[in-house]
VEXDREN-345487 format. One record per residue: residue in three letters; x, y, z of N, C-alpha, C in turn. Coordinates in steps of 0.2 Angstrom, whole numbers, plus 2048, in hexadecimal, padded with zeros to 3 digits. Example, Ala and Ser with C-alpha at 12.3 -4.5 7.8 and 13.67 -1.06 7.14 Angstrom:
[ala, [842, 7E4, 827], [83E, 7EA, 827], [842, 7F0, 827]] [ser, [840, 7F5, 823], [844, 7FB, 824], [840, 800, 827]] 
This chain:
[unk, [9AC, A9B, 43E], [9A6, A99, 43A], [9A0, A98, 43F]] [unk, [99A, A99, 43C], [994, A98, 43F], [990, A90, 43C]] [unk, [98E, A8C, 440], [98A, A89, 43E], [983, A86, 43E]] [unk, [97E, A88, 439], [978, A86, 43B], [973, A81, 43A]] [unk, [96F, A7E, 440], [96C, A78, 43D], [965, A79, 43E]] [unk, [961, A7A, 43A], [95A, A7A, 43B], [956, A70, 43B]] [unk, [951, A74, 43F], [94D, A6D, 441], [947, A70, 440]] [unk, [940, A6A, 441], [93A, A6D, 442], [935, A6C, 43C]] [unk, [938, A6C, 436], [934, A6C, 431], [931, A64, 431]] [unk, [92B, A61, 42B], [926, A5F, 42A], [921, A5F, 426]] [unk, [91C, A5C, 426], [915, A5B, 420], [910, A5B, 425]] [unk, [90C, A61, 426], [907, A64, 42A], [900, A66, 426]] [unk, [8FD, A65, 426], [8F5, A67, 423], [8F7, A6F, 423]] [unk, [8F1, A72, 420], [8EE, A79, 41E], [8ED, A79, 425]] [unk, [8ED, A81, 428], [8EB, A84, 42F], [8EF, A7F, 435]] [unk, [8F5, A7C, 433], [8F9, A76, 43A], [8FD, A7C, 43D]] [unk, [900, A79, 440], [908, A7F, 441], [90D, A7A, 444]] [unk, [913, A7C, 441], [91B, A7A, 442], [920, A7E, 446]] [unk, [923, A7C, 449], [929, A80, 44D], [930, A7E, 44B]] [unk, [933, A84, 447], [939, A83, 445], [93F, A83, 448]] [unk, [945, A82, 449], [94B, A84, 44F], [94E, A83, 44A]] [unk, [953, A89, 44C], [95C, A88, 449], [95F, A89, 44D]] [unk, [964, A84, 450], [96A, A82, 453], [970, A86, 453]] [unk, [973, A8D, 454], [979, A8E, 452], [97E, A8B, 456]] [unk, [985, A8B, 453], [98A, A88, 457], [991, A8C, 455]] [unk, [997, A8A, 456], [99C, A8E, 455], [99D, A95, 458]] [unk, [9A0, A9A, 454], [9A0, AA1, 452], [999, AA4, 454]] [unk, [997, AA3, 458], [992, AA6, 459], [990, AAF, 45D]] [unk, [997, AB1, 460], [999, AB5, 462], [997, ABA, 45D]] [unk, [994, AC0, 45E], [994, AC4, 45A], [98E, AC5, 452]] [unk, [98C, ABF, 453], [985, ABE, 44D], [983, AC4, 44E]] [unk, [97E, AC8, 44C], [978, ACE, 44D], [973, ACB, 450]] [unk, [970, AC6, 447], [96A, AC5, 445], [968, ABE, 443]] [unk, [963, ABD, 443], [961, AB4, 440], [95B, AB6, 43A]] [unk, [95B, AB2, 437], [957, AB3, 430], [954, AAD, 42F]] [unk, [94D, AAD, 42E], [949, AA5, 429], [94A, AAA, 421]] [unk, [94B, AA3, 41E], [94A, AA5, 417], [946, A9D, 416]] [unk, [941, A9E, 40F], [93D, A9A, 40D], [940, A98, 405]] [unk, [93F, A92, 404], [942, A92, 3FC], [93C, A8C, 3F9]] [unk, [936, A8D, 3F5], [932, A88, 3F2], [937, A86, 3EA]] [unk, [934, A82, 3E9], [937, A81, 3E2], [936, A84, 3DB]] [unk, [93D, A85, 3DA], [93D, A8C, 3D4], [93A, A92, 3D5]] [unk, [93B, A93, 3DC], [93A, A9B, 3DD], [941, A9C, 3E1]] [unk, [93F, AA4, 3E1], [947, AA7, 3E5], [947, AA6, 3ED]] [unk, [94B, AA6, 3EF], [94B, AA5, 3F8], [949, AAC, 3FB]] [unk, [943, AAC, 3FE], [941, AB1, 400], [940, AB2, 408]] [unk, [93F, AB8, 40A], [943, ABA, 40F], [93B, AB7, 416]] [unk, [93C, AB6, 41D], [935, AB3, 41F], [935, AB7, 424]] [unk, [93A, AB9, 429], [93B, AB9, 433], [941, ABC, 432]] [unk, [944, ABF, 437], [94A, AC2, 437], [94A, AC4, 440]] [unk, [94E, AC3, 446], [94E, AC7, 44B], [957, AC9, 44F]] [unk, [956, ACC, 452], [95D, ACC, 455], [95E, AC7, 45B]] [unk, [965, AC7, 45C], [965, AC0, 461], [963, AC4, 467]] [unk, [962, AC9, 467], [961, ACE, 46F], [95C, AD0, 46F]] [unk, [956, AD3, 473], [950, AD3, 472], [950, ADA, 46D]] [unk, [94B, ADA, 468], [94C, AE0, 465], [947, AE0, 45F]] [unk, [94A, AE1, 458], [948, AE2, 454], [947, ADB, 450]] [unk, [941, ADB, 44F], [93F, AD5, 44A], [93C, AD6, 445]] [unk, [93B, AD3, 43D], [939, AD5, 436], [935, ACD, 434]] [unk, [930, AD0, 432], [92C, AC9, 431], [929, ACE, 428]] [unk, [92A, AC8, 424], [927, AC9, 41F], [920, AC9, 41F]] [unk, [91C, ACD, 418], [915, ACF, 419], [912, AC9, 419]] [unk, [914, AC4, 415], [90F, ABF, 413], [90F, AB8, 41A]] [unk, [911, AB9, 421], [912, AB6, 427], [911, AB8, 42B]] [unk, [910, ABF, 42B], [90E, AC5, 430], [908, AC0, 433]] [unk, [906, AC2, 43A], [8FF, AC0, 43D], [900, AB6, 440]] [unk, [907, AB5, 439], [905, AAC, 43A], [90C, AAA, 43D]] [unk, [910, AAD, 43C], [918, AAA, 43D], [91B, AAF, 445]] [unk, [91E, AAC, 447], [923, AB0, 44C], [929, AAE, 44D]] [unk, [930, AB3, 44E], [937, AB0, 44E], [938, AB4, 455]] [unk, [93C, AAE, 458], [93D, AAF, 45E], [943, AAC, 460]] [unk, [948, AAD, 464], [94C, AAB, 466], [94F, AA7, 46E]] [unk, [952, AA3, 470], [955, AA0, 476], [95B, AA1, 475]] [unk, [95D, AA8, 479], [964, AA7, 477], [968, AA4, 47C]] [unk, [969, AA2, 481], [96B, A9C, 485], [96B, A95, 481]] [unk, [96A, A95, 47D], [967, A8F, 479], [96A, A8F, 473]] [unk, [96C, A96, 471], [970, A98, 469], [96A, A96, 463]] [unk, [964, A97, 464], [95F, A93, 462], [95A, A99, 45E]] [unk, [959, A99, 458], [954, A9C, 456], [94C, A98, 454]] [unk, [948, A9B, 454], [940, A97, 455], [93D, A9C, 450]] [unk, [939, A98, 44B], [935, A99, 446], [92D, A95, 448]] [unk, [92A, A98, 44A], [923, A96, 44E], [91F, A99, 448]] [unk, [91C, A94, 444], [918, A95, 43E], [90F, A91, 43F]] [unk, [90C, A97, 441], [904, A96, 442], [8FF, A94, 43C]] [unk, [8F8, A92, 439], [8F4, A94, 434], [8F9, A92, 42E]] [unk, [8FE, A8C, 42F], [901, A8B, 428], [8FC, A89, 423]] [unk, [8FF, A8C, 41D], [8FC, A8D, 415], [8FE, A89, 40F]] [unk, [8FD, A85, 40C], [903, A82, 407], [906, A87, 404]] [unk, [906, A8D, 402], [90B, A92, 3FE], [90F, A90, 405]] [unk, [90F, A90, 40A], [915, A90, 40E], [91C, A8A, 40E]] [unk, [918, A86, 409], [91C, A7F, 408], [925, A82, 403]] [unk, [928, A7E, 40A], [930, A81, 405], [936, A80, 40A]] [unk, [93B, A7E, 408], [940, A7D, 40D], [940, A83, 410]] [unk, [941, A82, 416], [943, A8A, 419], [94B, A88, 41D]] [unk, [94E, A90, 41D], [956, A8F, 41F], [955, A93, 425]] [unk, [95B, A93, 429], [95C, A97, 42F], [962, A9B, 42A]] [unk, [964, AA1, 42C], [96A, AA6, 42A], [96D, AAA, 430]] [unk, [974, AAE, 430], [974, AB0, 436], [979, AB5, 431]] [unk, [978, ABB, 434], [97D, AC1, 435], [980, AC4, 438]] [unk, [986, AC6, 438], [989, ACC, 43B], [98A, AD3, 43D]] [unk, [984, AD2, 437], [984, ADC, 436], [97C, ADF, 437]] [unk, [97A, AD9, 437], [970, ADE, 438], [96C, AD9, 434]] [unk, [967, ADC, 437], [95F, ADA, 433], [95D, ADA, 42B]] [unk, [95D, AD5, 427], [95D, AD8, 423], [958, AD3, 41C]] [unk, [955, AD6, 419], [94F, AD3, 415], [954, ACC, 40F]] [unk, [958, AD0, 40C], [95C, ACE, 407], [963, AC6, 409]] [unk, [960, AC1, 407], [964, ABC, 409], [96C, ABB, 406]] [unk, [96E, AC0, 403], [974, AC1, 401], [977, AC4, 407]] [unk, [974, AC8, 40C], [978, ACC, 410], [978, AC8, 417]] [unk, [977, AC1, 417], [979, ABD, 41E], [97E, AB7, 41A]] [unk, [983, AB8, 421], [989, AB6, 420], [989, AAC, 423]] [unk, [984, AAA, 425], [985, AA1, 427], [97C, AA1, 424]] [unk, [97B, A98, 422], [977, A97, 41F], [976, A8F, 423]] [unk, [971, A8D, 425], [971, A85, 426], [96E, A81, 41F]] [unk, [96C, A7B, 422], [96A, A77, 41A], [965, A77, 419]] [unk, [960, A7A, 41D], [959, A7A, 419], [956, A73, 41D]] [unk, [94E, A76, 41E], [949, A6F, 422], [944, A72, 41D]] [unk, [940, A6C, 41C], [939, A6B, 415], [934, A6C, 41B]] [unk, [92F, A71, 41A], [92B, A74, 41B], [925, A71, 417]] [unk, [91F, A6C, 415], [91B, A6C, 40F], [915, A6D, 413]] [unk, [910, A6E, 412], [909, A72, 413], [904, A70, 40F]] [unk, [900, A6A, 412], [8FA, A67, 40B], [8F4, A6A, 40D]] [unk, [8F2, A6B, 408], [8E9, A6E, 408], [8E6, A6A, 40A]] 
């Protein structure tokens, strides 16, 4: 089993920035990939950052392009969501995900999930 703990989240004005971390621990051996997912209330959890723990390929959603970057410490097991020019449409729990099989938009297809940090974003 893999387990993740995100930190970092907060209440930041319009244009602030926050820096997110997720913790892995466990089963960490063989993960691929790490994933942000966002969830506001009463919408679907959508997809934000996605990169490999090795340096490589990384997948940033359209609407964070220019403002978010996913980066990783892998000596540290540690995944970082560096969020620039935050928006209140940005306001929403956001989760760490990890995979063993790839990169991937669709949050059904990551296999460990942590419990979500509160992002909110005031104008």
């Amino acid at each position: 089993q893999v387990q993740l703990a995100e930190s970092g989240g907060g209440l930041v004005q319009a244009g602030g920035s926050l820096r997110l971390s997720c913790a892995a621990s466990g089963r960490t051996v063989g993960i691929y990939g790490m994933g942000w997912f966002r969830q506001a209330p009463g919408k679907e959890r959508e997809f934000v950052a996605a990169t490999r723990w090795s340096v490589g390929s990384t997948l940033l959603a359209d609407s964070v392009k220019g403002r978010f970057t996913i980066s990783t410490d892998n000596a540290k097991n540690t995944v970082y969501l560096q969020m620039n020019s935050l928006k209140p449409e940005d306001t929403a729990v956001y989760y760490c995900a990890a995979s063993r099989t790839g990169l991937f938009y669709h949050p059904n297809l990551y296999n460990y999930w942590g419990q979500g940090t509160q992002v909110t974003v005031s104008s």
